[in-house]
N, CA, C and O atoms as a GROMACS GRO file, in nm:
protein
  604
    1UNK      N    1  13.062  12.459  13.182
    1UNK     CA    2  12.951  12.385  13.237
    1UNK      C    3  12.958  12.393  13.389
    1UNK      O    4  13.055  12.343  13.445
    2UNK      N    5  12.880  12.440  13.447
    2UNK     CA    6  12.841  12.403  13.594
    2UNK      C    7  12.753  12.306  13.648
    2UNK      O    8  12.642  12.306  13.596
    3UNK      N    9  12.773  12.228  13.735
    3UNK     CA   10  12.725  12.127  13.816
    3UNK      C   11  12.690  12.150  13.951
    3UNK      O   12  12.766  12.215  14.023
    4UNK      N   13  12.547  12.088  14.008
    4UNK     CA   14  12.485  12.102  14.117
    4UNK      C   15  12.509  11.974  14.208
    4UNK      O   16  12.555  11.869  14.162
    5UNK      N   17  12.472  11.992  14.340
    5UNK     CA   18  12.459  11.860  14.405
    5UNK      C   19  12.346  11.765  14.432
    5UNK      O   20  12.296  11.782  14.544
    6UNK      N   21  12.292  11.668  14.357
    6UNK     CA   22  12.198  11.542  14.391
    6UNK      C   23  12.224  11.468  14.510
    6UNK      O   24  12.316  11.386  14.515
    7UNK      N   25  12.141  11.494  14.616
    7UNK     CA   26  12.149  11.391  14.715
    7UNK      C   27  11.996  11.337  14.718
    7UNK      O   28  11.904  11.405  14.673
    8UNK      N   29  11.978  11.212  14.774
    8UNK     CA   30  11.928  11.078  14.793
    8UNK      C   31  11.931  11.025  14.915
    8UNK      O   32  12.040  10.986  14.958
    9UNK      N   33  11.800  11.012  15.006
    9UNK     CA   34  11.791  10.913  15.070
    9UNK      C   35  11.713  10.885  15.117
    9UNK      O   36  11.622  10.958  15.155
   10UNK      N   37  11.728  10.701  15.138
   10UNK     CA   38  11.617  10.631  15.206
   10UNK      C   39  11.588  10.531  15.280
   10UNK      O   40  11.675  10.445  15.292
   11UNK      N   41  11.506  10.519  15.324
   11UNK     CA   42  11.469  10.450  15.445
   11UNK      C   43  11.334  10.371  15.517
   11UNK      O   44  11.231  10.434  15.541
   12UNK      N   45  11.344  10.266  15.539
   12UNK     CA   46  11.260  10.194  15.560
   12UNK      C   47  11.184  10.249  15.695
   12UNK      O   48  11.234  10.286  15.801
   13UNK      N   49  11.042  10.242  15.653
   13UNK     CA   50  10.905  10.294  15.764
   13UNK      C   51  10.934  10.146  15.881
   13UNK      O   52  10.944  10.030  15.839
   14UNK      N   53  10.939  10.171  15.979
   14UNK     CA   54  10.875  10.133  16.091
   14UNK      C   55  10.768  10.090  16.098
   14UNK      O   56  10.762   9.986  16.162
   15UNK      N   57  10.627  10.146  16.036
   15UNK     CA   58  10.479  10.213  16.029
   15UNK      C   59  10.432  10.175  15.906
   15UNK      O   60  10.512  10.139  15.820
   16UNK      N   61  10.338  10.178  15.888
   16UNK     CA   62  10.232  10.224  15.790
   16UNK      C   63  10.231  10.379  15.766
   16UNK      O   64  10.140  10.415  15.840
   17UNK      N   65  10.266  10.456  15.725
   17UNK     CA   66  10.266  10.593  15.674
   17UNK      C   67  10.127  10.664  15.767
   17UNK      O   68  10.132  10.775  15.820
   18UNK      N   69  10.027  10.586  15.770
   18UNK     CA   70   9.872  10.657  15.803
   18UNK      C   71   9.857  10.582  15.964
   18UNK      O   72   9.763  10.582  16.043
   19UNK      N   73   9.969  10.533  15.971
   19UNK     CA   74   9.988  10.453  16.146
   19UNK      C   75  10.001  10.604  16.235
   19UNK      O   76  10.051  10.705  16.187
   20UNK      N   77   9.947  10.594  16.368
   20UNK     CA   78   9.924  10.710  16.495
   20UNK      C   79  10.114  10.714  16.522
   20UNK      O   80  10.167  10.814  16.569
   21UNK      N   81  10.189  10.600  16.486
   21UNK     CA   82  10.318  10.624  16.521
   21UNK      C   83  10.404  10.697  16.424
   21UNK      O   84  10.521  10.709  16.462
   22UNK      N   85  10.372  10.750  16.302
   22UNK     CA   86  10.390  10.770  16.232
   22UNK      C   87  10.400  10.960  16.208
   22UNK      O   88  10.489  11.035  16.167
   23UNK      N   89  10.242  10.983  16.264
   23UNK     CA   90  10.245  11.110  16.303
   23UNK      C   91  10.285  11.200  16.300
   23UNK      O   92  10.252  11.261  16.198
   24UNK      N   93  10.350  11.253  16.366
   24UNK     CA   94  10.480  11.349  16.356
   24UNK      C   95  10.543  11.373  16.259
   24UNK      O   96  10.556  11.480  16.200
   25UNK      N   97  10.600  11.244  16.229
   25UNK     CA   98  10.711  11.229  16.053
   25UNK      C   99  10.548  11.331  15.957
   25UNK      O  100  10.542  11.447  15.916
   26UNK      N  101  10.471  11.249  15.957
   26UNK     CA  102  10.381  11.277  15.853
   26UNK      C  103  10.348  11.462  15.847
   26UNK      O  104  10.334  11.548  15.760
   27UNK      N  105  10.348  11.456  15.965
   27UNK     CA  106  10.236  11.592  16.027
   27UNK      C  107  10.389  11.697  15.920
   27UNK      O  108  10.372  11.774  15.825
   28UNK      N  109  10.528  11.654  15.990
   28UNK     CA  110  10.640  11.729  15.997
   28UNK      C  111  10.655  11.780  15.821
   28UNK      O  112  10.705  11.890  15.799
   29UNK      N  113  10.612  11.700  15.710
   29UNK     CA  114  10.663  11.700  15.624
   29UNK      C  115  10.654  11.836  15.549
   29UNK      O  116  10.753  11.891  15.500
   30UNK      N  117  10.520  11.889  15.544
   30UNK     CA  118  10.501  11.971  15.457
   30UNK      C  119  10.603  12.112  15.516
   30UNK      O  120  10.690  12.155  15.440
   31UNK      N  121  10.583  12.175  15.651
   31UNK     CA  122  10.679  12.230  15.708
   31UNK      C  123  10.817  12.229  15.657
   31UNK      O  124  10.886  12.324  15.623
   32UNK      N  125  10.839  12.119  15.658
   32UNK     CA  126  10.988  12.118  15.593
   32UNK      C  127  11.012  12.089  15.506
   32UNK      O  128  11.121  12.042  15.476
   33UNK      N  129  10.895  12.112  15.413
   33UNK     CA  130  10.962  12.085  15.293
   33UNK      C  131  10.939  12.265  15.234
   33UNK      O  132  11.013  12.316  15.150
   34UNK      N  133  10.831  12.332  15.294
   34UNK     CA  134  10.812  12.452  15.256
   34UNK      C  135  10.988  12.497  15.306
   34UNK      O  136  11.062  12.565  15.235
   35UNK      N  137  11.023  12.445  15.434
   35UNK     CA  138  11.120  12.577  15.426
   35UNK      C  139  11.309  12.486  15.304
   35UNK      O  140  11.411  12.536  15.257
   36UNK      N  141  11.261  12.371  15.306
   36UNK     CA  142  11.354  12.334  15.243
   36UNK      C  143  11.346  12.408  15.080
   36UNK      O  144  11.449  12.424  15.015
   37UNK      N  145  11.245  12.439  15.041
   37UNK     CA  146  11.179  12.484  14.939
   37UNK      C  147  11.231  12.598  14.883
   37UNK      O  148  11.247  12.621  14.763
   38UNK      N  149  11.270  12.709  15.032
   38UNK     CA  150  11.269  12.835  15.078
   38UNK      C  151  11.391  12.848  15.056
   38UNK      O  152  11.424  12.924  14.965
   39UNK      N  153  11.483  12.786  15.127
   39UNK     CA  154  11.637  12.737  15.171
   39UNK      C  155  11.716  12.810  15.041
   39UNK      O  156  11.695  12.793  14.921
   40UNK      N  157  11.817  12.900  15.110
   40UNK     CA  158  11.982  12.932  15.051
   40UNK      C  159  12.016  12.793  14.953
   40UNK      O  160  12.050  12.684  14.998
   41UNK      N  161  11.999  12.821  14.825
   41UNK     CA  162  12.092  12.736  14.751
   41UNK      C  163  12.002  12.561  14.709
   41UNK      O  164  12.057  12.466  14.653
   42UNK      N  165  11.909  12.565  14.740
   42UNK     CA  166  11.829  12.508  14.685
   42UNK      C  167  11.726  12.498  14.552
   42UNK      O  168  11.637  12.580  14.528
   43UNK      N  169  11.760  12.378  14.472
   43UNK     CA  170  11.719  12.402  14.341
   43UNK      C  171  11.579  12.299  14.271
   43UNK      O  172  11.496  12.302  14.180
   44UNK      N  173  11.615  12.226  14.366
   44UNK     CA  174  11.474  12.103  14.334
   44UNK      C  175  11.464  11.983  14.408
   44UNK      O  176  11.564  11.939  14.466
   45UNK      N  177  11.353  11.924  14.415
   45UNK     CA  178  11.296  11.797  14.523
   45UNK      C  179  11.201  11.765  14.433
   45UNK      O  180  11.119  11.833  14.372
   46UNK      N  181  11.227  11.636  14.436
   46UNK     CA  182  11.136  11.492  14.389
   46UNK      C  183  10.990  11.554  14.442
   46UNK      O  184  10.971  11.626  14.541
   47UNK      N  185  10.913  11.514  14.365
   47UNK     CA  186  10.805  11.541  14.454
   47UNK      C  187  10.686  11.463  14.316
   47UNK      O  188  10.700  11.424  14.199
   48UNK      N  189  10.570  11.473  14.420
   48UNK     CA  190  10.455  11.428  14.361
   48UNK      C  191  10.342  11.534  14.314
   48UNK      O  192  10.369  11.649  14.350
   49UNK      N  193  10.213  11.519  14.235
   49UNK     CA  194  10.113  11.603  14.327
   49UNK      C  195  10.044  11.695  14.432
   49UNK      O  196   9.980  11.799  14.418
   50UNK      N  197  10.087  11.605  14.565
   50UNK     CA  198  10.074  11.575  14.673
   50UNK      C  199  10.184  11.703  14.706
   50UNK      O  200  10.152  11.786  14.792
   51UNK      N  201  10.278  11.710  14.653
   51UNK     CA  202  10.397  11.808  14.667
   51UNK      C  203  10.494  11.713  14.809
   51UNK      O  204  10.551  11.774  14.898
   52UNK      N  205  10.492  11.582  14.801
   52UNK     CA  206  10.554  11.519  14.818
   52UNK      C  207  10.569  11.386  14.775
   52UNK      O  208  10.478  11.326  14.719
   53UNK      N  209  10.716  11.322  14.805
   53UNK     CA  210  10.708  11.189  14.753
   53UNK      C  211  10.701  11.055  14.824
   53UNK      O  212  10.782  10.964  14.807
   54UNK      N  213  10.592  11.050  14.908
   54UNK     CA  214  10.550  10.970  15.028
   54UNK      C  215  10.509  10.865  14.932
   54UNK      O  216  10.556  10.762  14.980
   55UNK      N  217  10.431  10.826  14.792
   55UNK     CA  218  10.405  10.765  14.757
   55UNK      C  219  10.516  10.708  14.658
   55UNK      O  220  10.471  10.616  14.590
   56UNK      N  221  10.616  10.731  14.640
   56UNK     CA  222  10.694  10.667  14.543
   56UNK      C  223  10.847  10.590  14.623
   56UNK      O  224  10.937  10.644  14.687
   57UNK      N  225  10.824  10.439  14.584
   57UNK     CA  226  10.947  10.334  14.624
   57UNK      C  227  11.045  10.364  14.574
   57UNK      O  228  11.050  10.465  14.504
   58UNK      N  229  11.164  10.277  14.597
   58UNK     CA  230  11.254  10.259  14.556
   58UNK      C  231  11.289  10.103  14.562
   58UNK      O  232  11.224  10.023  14.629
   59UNK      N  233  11.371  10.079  14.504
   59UNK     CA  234  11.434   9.911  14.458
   59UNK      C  235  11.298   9.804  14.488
   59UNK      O  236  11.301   9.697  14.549
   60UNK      N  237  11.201   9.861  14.434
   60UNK     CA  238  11.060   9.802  14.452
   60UNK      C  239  11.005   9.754  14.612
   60UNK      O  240  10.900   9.691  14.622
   61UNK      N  241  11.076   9.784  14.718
   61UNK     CA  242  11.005   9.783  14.830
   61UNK      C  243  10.911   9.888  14.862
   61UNK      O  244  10.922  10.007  14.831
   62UNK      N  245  10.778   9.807  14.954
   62UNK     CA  246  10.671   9.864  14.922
   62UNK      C  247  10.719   9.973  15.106
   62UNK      O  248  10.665  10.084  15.104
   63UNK      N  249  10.771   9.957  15.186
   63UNK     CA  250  10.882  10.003  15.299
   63UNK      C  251  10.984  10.113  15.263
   63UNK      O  252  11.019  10.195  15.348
   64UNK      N  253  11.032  10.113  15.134
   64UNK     CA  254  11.147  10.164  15.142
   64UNK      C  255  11.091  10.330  15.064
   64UNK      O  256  11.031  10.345  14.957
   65UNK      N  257  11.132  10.420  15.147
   65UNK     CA  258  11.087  10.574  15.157
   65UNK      C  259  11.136  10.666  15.065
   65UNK      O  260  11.143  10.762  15.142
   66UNK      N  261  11.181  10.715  14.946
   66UNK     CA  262  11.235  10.788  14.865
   66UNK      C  263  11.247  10.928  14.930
   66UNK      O  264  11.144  10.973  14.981
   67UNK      N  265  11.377  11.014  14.936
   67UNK     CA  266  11.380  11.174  14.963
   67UNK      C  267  11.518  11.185  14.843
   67UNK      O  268  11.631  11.137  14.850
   68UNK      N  269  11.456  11.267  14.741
   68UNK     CA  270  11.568  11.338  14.673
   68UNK      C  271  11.580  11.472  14.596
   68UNK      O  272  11.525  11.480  14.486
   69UNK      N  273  11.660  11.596  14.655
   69UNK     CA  274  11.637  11.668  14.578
   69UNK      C  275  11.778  11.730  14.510
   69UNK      O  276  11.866  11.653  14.470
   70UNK      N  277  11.790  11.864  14.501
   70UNK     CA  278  11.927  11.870  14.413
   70UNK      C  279  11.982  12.052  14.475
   70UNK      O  280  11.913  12.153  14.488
   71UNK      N  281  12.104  12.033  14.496
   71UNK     CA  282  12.123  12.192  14.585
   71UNK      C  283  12.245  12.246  14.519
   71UNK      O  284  12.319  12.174  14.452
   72UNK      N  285  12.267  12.384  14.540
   72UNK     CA  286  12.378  12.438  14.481
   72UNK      C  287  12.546  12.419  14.505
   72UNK      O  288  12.632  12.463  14.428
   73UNK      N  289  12.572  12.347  14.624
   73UNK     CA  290  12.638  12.268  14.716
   73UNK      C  291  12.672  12.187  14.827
   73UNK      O  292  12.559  12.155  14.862
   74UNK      N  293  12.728  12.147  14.884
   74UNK     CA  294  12.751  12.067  15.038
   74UNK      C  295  12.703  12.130  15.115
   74UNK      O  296  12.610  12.073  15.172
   75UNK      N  297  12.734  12.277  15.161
   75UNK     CA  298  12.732  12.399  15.195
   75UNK      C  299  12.583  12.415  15.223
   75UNK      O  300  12.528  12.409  15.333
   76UNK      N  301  12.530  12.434  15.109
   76UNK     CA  302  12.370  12.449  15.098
   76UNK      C  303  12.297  12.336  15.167
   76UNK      O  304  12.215  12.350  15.258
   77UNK      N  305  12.331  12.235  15.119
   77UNK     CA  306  12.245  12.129  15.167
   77UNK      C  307  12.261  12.108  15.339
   77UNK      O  308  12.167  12.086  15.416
   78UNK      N  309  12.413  12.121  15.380
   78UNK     CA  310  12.450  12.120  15.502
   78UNK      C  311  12.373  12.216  15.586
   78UNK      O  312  12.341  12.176  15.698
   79UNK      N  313  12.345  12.315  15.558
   79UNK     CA  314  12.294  12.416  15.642
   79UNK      C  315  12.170  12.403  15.644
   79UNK      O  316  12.118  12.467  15.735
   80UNK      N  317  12.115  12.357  15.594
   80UNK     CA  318  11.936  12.285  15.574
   80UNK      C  319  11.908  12.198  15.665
   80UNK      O  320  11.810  12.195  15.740
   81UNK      N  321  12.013  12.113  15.656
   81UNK     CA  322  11.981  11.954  15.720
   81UNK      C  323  11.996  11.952  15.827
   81UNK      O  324  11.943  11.855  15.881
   82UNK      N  325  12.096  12.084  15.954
   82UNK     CA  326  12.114  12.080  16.050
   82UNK      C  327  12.022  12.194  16.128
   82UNK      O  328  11.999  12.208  16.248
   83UNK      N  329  11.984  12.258  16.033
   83UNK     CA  330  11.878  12.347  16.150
   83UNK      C  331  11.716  12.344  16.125
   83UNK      O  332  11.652  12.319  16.024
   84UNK      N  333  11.672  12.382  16.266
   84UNK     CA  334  11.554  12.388  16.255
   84UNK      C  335  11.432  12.287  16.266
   84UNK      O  336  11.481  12.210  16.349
   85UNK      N  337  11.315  12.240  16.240
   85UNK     CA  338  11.214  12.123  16.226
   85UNK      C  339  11.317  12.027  16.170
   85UNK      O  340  11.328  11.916  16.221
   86UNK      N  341  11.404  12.069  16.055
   86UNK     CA  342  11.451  11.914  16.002
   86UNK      C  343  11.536  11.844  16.044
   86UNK      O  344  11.574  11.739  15.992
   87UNK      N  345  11.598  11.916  16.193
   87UNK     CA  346  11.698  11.878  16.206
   87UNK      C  347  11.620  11.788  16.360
   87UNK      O  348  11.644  11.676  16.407
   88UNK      N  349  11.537  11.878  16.397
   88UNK     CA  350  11.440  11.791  16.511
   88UNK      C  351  11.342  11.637  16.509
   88UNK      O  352  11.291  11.557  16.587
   89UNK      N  353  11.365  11.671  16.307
   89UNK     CA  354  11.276  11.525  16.244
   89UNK      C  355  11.429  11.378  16.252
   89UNK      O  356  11.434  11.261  16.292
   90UNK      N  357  11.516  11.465  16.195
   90UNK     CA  358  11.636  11.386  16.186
   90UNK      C  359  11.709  11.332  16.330
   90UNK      O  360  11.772  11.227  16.324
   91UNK      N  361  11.702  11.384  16.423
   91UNK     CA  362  11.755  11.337  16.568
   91UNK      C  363  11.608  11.236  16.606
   91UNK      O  364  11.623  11.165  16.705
   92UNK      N  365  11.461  11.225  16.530
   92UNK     CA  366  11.384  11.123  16.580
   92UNK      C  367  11.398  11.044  16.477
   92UNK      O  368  11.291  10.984  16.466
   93UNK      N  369  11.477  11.009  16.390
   93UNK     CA  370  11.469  10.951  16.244
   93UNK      C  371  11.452  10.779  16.335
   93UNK      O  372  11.356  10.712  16.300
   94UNK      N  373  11.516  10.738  16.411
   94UNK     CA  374  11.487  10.609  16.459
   94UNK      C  375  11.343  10.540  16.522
   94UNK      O  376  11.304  10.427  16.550
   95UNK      N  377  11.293  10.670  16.528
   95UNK     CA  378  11.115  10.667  16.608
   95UNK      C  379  11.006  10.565  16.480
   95UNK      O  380  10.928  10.470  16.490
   96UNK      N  381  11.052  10.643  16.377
   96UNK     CA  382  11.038  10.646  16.244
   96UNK      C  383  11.014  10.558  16.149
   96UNK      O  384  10.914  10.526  16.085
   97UNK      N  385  11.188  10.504  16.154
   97UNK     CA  386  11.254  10.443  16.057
   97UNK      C  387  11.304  10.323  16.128
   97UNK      O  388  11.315  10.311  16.250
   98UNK      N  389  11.328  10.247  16.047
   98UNK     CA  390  11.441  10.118  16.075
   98UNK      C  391  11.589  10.145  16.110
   98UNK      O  392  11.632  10.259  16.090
   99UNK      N  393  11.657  10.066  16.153
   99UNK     CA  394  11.801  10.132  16.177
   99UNK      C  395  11.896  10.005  16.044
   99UNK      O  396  11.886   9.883  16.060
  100UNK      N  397  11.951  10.044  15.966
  100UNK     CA  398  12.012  10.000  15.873
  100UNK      C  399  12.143   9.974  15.839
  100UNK      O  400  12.212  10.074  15.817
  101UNK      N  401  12.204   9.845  15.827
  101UNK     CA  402  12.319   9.818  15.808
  101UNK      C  403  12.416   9.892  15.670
  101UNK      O  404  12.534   9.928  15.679
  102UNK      N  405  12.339   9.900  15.559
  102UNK     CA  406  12.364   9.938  15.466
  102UNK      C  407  12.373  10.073  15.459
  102UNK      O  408  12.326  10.145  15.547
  103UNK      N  409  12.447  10.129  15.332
  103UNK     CA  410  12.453  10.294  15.300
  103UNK      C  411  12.236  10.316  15.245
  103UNK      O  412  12.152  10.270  15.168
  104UNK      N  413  12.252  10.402  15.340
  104UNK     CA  414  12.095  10.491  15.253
  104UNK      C  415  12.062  10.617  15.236
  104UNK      O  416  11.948  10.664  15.234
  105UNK      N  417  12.178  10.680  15.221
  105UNK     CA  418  12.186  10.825  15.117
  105UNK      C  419  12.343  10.822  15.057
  105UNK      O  420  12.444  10.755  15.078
  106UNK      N  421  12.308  10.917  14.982
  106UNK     CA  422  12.405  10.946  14.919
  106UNK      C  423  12.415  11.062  14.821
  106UNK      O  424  12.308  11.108  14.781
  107UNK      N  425  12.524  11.113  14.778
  107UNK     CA  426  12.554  11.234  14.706
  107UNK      C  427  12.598  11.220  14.572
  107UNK      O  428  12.676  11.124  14.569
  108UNK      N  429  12.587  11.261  14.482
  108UNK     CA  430  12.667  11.301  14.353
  108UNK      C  431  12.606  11.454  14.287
  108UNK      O  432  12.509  11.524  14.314
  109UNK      N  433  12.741  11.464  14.164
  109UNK     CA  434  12.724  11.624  14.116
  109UNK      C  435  12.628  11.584  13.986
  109UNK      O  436  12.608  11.466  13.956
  110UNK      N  437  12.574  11.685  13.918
  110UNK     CA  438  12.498  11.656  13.812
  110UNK      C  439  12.519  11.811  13.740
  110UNK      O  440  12.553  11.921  13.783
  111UNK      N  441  12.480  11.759  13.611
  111UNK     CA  442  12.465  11.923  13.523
  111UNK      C  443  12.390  11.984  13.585
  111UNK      O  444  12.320  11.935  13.673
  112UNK      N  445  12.389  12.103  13.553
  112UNK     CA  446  12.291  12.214  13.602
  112UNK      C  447  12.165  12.210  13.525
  112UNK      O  448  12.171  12.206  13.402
  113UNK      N  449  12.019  12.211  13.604
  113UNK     CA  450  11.967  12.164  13.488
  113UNK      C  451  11.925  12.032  13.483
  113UNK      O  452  11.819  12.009  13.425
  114UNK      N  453  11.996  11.933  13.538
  114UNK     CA  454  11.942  11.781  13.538
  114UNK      C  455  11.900  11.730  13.643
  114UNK      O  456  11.965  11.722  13.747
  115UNK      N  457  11.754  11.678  13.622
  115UNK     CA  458  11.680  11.660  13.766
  115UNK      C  459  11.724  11.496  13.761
  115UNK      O  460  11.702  11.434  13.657
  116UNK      N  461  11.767  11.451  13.839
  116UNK     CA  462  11.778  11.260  13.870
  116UNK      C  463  11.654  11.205  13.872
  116UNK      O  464  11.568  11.277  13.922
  117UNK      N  465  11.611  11.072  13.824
  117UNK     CA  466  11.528  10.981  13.830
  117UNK      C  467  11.575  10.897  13.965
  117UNK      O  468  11.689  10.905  14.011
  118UNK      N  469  11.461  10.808  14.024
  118UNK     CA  470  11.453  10.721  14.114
  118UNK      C  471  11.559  10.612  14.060
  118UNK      O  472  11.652  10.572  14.130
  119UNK      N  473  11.534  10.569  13.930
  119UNK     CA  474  11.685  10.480  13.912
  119UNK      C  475  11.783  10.516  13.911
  119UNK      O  476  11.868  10.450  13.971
  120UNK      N  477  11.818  10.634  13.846
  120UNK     CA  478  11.946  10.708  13.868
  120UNK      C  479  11.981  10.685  14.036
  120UNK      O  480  12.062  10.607  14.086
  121UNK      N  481  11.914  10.758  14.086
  121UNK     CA  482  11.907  10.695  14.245
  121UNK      C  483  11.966  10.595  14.328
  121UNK      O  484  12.054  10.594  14.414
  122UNK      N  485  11.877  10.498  14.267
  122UNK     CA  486  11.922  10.373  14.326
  122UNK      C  487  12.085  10.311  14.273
  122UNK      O  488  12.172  10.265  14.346
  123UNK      N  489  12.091  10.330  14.109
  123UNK     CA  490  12.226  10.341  14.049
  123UNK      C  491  12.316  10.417  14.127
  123UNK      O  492  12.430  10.368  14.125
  124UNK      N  493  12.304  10.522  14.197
  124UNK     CA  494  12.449  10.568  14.347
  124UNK      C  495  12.443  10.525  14.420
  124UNK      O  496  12.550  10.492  14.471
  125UNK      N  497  12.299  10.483  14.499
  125UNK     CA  498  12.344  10.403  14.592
  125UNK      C  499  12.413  10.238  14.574
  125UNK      O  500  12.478  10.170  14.654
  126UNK      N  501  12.379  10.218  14.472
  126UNK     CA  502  12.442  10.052  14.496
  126UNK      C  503  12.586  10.060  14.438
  126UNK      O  504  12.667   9.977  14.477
  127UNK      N  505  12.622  10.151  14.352
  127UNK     CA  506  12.742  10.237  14.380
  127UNK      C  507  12.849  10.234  14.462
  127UNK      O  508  12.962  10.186  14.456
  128UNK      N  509  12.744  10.338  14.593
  128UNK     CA  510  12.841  10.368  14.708
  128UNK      C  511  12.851  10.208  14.760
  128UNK      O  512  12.955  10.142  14.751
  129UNK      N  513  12.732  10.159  14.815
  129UNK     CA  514  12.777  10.062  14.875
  129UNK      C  515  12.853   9.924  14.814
  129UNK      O  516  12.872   9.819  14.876
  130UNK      N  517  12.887   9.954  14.681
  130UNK     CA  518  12.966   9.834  14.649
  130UNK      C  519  13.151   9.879  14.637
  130UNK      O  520  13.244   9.799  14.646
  131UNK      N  521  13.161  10.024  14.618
  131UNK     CA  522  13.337  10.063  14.630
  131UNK      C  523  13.328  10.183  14.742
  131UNK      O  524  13.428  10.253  14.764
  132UNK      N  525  13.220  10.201  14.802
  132UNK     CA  526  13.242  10.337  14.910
  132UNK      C  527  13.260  10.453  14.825
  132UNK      O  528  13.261  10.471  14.703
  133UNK      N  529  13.277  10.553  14.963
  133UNK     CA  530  13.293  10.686  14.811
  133UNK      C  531  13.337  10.710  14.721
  133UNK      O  532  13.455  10.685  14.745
  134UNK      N  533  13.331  10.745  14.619
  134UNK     CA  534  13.416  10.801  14.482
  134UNK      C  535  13.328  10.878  14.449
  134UNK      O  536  13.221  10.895  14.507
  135UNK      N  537  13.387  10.960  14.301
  135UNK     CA  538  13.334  11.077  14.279
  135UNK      C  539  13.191  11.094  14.230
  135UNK      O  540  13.111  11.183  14.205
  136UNK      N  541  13.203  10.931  14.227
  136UNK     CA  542  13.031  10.895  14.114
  136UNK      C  543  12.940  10.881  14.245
  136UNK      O  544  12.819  10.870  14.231
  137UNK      N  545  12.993  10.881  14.361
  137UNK     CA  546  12.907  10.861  14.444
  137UNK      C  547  12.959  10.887  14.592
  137UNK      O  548  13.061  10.828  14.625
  138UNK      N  549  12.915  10.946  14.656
  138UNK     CA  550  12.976  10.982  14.825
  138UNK      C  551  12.909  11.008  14.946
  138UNK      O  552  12.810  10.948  14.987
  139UNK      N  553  12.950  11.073  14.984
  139UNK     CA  554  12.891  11.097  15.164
  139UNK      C  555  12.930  11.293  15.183
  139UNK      O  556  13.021  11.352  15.126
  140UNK      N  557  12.869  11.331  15.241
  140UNK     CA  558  12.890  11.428  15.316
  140UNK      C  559  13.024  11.463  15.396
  140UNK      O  560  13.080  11.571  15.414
  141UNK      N  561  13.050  11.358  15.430
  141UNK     CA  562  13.194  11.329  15.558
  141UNK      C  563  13.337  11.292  15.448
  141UNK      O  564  13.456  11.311  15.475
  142UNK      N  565  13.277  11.235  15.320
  142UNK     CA  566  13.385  11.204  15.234
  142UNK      C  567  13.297  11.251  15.089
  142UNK      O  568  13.228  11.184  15.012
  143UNK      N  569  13.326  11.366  15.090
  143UNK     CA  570  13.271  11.481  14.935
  143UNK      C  571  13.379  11.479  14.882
  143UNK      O  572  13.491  11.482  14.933
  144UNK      N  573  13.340  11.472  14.753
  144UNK     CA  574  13.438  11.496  14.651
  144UNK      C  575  13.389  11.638  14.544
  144UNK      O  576  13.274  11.660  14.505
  145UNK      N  577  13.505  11.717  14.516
  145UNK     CA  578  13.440  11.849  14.450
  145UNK      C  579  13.417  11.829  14.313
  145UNK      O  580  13.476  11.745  14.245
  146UNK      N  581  13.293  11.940  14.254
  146UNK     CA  582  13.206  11.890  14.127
  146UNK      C  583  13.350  11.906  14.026
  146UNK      O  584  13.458  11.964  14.044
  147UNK      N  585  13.292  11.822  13.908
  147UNK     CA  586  13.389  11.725  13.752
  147UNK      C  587  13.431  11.901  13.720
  147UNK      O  588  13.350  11.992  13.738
  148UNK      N  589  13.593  11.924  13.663
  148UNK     CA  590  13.627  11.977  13.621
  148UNK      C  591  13.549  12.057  13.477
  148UNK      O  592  13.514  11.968  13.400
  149UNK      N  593  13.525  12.153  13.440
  149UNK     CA  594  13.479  12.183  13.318
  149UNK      C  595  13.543  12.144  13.188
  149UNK      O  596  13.643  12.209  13.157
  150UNK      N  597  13.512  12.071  13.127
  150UNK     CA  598  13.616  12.093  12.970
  150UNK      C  599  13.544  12.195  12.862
  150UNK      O  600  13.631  12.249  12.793
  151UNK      N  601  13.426  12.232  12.832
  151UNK     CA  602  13.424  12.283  12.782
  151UNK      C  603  13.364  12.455  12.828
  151UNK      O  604  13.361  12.544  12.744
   0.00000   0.00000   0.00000
């Protein structure tokens, strides 16, 4: 059996989504999501219709922003997140967003093959933030490598 990486995260708007401050984030999305789309080692993103998931909550706040998709490793996802538009959206993420005491992403491995639900979701994050990393749930800075095969 092989396993992929699910990451998760989210974050509370600043804005109204259709707010002039907002802009940018909004304008930025489709761009990056085409090239996240594109991206070495990328296998799937949440998405809507819309071919994004601007309209779907999490832990029922009508604020709180859903991004989750699923990559072939750390590796993969790492090299995405630091170059390019997304990495120019992510150094304004405070323009944006709220600044947050709590964990609001997070990582785990999954079968190959298994796309995560929004509860699944929220089930790692409250996770991480109730024992910190472990294997059911982590960080980038503290990864743990995908579940041994048994069969």
């Amino acid at each position: 059996m092989t396993y992929e990486l699910a990451q998760v995260n989210i974050a509370r708007l600043k804005f109204p989504l259709d707010s002039p401050e907002l802009k940018d984030f909004v304008d930025g999305l489709d761009p990056v999501n085409a090239v996240a789309d594109a991206a070495n080692g990328f296998v799937w993103r949440l998405k809507e219709e819309n071919g994004n998931a601007t309209d779907l909550r999490v832990f029922g706040d009508d604020w709180l922003m859903v991004n989750m998709s699923v990559w072939r490793d750390t590796n993969a996802l790492t090299a995405f997140m630091y170059q390019g538009q997304h990495r120019e959206l992510l150094a304004r993420r405070y323009e944006f967003f709220e600044r947050m005491e709590e964990v609001m992403t997070t990582l785990w491995w999954v079968r190959s093959g298994h796309r995560p639900t929004v509860r699944e979701a929220e089930e790692r994050l409250l996770h991480i933030r109730e024992h910190g990393p472990t294997p059911e749930a982590f960080t980038l800075r503290t990864s743990f490598p995908p579940p041994v095969s048994t069969d």
